[in-house]
VEXDREN-2710 file (C-alpha; in Angstrom, 1 decimal):
% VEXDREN-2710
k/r/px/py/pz
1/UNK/24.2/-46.3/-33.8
2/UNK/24.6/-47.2/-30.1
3/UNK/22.2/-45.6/-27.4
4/UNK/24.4/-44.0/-25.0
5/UNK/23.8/-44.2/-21.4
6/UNK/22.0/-41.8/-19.5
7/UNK/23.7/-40.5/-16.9
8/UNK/22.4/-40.3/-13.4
9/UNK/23.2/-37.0/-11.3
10/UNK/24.8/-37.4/-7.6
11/UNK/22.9/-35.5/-5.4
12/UNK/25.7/-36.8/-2.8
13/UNK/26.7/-32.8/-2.5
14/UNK/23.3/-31.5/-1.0
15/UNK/21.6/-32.4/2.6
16/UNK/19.0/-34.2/2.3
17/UNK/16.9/-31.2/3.9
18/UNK/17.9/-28.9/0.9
19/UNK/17.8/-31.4/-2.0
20/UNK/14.1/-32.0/-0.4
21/UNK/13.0/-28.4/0.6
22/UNK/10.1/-26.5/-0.3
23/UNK/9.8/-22.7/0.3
24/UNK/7.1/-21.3/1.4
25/UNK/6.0/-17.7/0.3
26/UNK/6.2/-15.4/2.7
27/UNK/3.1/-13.3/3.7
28/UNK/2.6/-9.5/3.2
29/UNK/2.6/-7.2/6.0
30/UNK/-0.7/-6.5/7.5
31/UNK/-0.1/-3.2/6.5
32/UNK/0.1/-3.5/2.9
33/UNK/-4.0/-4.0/1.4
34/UNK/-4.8/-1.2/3.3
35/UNK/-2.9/1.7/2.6
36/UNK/-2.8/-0.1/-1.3
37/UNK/-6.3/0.4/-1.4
38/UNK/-6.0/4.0/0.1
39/UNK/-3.2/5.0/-1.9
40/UNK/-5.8/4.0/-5.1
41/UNK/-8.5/5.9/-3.5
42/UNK/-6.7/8.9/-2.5
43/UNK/-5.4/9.3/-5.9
44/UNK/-9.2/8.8/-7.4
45/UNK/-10.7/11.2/-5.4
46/UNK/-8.0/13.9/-6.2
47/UNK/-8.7/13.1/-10.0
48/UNK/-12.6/13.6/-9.8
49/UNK/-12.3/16.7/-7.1
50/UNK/-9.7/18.1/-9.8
51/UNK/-12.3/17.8/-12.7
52/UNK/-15.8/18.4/-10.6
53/UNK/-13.9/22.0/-9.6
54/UNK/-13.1/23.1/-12.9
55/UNK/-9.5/22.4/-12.3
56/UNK/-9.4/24.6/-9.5
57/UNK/-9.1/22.2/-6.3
58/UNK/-7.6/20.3/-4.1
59/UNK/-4.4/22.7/-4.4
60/UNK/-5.5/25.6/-6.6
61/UNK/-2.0/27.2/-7.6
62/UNK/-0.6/24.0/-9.0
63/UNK/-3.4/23.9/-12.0
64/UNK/-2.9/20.9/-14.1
65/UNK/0.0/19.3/-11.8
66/UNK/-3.0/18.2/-9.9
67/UNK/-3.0/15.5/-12.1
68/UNK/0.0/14.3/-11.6
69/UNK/-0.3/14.0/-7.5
70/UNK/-3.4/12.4/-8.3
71/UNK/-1.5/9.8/-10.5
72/UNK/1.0/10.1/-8.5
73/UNK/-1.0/8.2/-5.4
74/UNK/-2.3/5.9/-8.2
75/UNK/1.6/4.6/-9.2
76/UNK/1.8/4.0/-4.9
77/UNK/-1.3/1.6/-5.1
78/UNK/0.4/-0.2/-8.4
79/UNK/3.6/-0.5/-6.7
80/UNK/2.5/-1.9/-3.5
81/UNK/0.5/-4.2/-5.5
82/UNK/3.4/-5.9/-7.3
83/UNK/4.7/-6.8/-3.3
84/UNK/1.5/-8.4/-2.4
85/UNK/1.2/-11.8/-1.9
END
């Protein structure tokens, strides 16, 4: 059986600047590592002050929903950390 020809694609449609482009990544803000890393902290520190207090602190009415603030700040840091480049 015959080979058949391969065909060759026209890249007569694109400029030359957009057939040949690479695109750089942009940058995350200046802002971003910072209040990542605080937002990890934050939540960290309201965990162990929840547990060293007996479950009585930082906000005593709320009980075990303390937790969840505490996570809470935790999910920020892991969010901001999937837009950092």
């Amino acid at each position: 059986m015959p080979k058949s020809k391969v065909r060759k694609k026209d890249k007569s449609h694109l400029p030359a600047e957009a057939a040949n482009a690479f695109v750089l990544p942009k940058e995350s803000p200046k802002w971003l590592a910072p209040v990542m890393v605080g937002a990890f902290l934050a939540g960290l520190i309201w965990i162990v002050i929840f547990y060293i207090s007996s479950t009585s602190y930082p906000i005593p009415h709320i009980g075990a929903w303390n937790m969840v603030v505490g996570f809470g700040f935790i999910g920020v840091g892991f969010t901001l950390a999937t837009r950092w480049r």
